[in-house]
C-alpha positions as CSV (number, residue, x, y, z in Angstrom):
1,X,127.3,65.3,138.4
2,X,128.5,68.2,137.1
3,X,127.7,69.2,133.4
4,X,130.6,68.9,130.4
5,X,131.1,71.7,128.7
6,X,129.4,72.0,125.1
7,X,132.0,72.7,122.4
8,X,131.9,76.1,120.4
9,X,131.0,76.0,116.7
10,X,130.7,79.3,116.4
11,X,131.4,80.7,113.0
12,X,132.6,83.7,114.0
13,X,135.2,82.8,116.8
14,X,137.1,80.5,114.1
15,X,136.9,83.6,111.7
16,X,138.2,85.9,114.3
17,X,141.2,83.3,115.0
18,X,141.9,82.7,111.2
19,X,142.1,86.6,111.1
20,X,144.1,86.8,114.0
21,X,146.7,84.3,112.3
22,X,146.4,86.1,109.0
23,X,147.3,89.6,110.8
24,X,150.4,87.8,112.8
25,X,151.8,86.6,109.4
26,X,151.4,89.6,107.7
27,X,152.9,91.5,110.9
28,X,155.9,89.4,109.9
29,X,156.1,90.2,107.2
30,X,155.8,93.6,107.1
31,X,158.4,94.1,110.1
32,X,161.4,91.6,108.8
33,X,160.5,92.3,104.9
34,X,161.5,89.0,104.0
35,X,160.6,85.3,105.0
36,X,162.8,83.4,107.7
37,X,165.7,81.3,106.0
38,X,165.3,77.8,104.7
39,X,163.2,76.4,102.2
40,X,161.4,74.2,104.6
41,X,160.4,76.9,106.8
42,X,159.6,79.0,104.0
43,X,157.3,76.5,102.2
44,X,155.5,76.2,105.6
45,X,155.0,79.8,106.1
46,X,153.4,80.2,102.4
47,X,151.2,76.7,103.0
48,X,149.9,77.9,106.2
49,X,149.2,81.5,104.9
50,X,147.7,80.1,101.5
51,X,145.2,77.4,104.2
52,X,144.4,80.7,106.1
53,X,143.1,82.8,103.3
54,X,141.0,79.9,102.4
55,X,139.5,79.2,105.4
56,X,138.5,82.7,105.6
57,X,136.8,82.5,102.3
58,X,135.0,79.4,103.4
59,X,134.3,80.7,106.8
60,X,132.7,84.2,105.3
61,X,130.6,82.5,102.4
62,X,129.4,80.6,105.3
63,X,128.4,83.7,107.7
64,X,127.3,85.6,104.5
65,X,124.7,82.5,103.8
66,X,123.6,82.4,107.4
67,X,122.8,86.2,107.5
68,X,121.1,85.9,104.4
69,X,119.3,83.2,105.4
70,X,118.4,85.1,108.8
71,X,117.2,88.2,106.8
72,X,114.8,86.4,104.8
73,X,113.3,84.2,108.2
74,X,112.9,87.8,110.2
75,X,111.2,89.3,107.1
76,X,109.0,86.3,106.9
77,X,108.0,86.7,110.2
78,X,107.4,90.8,109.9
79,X,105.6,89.9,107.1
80,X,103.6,86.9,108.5
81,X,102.4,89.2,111.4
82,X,101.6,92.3,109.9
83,X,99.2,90.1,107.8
84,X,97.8,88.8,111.3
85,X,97.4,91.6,113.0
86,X,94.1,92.0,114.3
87,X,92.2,90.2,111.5
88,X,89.6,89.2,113.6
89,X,88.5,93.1,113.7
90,X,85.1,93.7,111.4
91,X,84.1,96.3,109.7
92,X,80.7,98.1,109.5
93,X,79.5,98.5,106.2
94,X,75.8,99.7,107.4
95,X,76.4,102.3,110.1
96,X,75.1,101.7,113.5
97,X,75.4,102.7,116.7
98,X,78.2,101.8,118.6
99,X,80.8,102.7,121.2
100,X,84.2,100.7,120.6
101,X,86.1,99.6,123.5
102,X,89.7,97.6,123.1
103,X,89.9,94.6,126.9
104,X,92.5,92.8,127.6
105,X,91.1,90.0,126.3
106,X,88.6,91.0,123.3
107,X,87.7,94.1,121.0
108,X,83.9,95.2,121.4
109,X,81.3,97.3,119.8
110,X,78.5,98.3,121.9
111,X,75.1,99.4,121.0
112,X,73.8,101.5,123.5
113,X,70.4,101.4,121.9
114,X,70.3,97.6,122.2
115,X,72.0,97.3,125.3
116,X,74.3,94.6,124.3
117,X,77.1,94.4,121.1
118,X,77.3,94.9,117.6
119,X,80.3,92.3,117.6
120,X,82.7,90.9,119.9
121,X,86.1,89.8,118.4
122,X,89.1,88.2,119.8
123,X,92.1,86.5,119.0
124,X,92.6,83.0,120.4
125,X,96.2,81.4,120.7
126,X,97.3,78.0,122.1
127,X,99.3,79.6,124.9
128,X,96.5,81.4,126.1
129,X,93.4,78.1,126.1
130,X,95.9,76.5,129.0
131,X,95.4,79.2,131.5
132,X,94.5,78.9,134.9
133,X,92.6,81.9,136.0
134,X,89.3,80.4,137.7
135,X,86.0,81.8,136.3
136,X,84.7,84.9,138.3
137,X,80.5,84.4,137.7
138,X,80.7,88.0,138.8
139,X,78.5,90.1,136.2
140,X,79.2,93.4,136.6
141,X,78.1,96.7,134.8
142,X,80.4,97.7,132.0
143,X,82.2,101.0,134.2
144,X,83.2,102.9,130.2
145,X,79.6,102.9,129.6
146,X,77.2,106.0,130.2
147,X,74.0,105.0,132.1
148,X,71.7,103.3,131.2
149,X,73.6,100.3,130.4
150,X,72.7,97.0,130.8
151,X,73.3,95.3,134.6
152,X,72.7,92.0,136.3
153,X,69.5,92.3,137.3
154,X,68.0,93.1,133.7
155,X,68.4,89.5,133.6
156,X,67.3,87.7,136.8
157,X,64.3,86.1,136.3
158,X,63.5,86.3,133.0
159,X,64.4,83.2,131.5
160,X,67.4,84.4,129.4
161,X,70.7,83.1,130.5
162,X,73.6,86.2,130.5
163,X,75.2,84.4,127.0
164,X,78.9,85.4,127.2
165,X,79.9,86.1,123.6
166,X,83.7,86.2,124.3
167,X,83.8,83.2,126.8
168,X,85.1,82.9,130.0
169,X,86.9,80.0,129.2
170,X,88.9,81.4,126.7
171,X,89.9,84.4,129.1
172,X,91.7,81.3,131.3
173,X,95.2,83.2,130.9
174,X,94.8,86.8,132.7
175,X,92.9,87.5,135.5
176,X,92.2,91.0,134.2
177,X,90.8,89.4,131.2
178,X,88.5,86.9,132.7
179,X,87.4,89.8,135.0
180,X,86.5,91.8,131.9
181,X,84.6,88.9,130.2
182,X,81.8,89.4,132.7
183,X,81.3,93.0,132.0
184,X,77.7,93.1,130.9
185,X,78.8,94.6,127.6
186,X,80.1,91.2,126.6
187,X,77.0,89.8,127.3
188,X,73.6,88.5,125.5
189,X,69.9,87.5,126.4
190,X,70.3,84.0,125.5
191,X,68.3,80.8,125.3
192,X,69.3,78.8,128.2
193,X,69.5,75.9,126.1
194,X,71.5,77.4,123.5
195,X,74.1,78.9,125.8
196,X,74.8,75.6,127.7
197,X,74.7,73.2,124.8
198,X,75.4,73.8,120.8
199,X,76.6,77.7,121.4
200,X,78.8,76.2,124.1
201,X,80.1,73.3,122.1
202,X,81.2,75.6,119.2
203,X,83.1,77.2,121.5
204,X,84.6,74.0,123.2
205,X,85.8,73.3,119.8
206,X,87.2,76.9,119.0
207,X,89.5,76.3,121.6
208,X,90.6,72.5,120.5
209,X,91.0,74.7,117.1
210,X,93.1,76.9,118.8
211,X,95.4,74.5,120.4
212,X,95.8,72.3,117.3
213,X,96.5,75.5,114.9
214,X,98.1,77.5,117.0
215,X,95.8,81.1,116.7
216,X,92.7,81.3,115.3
217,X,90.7,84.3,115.0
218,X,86.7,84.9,116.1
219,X,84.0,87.5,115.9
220,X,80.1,86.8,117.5
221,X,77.4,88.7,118.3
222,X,73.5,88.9,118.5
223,X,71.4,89.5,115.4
224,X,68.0,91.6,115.5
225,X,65.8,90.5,112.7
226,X,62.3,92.9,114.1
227,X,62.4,96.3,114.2
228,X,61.3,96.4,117.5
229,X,63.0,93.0,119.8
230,X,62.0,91.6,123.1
231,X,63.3,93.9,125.7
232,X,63.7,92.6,129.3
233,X,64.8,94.1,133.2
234,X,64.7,97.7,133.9
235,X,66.9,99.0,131.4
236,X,65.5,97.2,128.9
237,X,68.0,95.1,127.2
238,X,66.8,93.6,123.4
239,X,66.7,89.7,123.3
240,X,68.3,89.1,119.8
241,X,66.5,86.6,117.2
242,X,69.9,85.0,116.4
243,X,73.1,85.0,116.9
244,X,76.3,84.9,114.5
245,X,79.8,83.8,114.8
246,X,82.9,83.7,112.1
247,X,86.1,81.7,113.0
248,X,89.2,82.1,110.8
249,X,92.1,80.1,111.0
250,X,94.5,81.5,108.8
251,X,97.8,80.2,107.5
252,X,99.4,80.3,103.9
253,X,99.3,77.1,103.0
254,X,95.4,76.3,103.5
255,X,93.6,79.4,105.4
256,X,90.0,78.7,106.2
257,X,86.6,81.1,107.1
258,X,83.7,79.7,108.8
259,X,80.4,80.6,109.6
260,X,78.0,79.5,112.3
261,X,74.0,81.2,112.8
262,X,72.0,79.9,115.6
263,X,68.4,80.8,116.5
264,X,67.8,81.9,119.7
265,X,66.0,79.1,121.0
266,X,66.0,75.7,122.3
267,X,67.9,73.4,119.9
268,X,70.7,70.2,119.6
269,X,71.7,69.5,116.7
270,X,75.6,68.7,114.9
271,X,77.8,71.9,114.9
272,X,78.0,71.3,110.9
273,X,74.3,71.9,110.9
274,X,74.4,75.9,111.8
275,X,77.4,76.4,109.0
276,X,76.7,78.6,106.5
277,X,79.1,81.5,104.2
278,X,81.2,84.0,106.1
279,X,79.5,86.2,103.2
280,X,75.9,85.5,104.0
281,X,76.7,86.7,107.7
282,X,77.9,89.7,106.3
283,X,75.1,90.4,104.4
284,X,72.8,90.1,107.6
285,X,74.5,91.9,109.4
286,X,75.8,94.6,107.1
287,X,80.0,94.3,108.5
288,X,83.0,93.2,106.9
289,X,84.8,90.5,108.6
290,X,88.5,89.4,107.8
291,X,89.3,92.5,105.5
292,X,92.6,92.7,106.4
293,X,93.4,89.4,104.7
294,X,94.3,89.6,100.8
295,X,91.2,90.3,98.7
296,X,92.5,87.3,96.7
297,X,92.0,84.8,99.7
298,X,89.4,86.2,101.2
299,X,86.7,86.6,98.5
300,X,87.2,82.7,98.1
301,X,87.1,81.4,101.3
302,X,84.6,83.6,102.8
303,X,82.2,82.5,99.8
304,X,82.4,78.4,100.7
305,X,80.8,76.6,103.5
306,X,84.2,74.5,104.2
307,X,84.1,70.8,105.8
308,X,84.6,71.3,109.3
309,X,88.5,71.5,110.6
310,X,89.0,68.5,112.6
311,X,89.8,69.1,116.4
């Protein structure tokens, strides 16, 4: 069945007609230099000239509000994502070794003394948790790194699951960036426990976060309390003591930081359990996480343990 036409309401077709009708009378005017006999006619010339000027008024008040109002949505959007952009980015406030590399999926800083990262951060949006790239479980050596770096075999046997900190499943929508989630830089010694249980359920619920907010923002990594760690495999990765991770979902009505430390062991326990202050994590770990929000918003939120977003 074929499909009616829709109707124009276009603002600006009806005030290019009225103009068109305005220019034709005045073209009358100006070319016979005087109105056509008859009162009649002439009454009907002046009424429809005088309805024409004021539908043109009416018509640009209108298109002057709806440019206004335009104006003020795009510069609430420049505004809104300026303020977004990249927040999930930390910054080190202890200086330590690191060399930064930018995926397609994540932002990383790698400590080549450690053999694993300082931090991994990435932005997560609700387009990208309903991907359907398949996961790769192929660990690969990080090919920006300088040797020695940290590869699958450092691993095998040893207990330690390879702990993704930016997680596969949240790499779902590229196939370059699922690819680049099992680069061994993104990747942690972890308690095998941990990793398949209350680390993965946090990040189960980061996603269910993402999808009901819409973008949320998330930094991890591994935590050295001794001087001197575990190291395992031939290039002698360190096993961290704990791991840290800070989830922001930011909007301007009710923005909110969390914090999450785990142990690395064997544990189950509620996610609430391993909350704790954005703050405190950044005193153990000597970075700055979230600066780019307002100093305003984020000295309080980041100094709270909220209740826990529901998902």
């Amino acid at each position: 069945m074929a499909k009616k036409k829709k109707k124009s309401n276009s603002p600006i077709i009806g005030f290019l007609l009225l103009l068109l009708l305005i220019g034709g009378v005045l073209y009358f005017y100006d070319n016979t230099g005087n109105i056509p006999q008859g009162d009649k006619l002439k009454k009907e010339f002046t009424k429809a000239l005088d309805n024409a000027k004021e539908e043109a008024t009416e018509v640009s008040r209108q298109l002057t509000d709806k440019i206004g109002e335009l104006t003020i949505k795009a510069s609430d959007k420049v505004a809104s994502s300026s303020i977004s952009n990249k927040l999930e980015i930390p910054l080190m406030t202890i200086p330590k070794e690191e060399i930064k590399l930018t995926r397609t999926g994540y932002t990383l800083s790698y400590n080549p003394h450690f053999k694993t990262p300082n931090w991994v951060a990435w932005e997560l949006t609700r387009k990208e948790t309903t991907g359907n790239e398949d996961r790769k479980n192929k660990f690969i050596p990080d090919p920006d790194l300088p040797e020695p770096r940290a590869v699958h075999s450092d691993y095998t046997n040893t207990g330690y699951d390879r702990g993704h900190m930016a997680p596969a499943a949240d790499m779902k929508w590229s196939e370059k960036a699922m690819s680049e989630s099992f680069y061994m830089s993104n990747i942690c010694p972890q308690n095998q426990k941990l990793n398949r249980d209350d680390w993965g359920d946090l990040e189960d619920i980061c996603r269910r976060w993402a999808k009901k907010y819409g973008t949320i923002h998330i930094a991890c990594g591994p935590i050295y309390d001794k001087k001197y760690p575990k190291r395992i495999g031939r290039n002698k990765v360190a096993v961290p003591d704990r791991f840290y991770k800070v989830v922001l979902i930011y909007n301007r009505k009710k923005p909110i930081a969390m914090g999450f430390l785990f142990d690395n062991k064997a544990n189950h326990q509620a996610i609430q359990k391993y909350m704790v202050t954005v703050d405190s994590i950044e005193k153990i770990t000597g970075m700055d996480f979230f600066s780019k929000v307002p100093d305003e918003i984020e000295n309080r939120i980041e100094a709270i343990v909220p209740q826990l977003p529901s998902y």
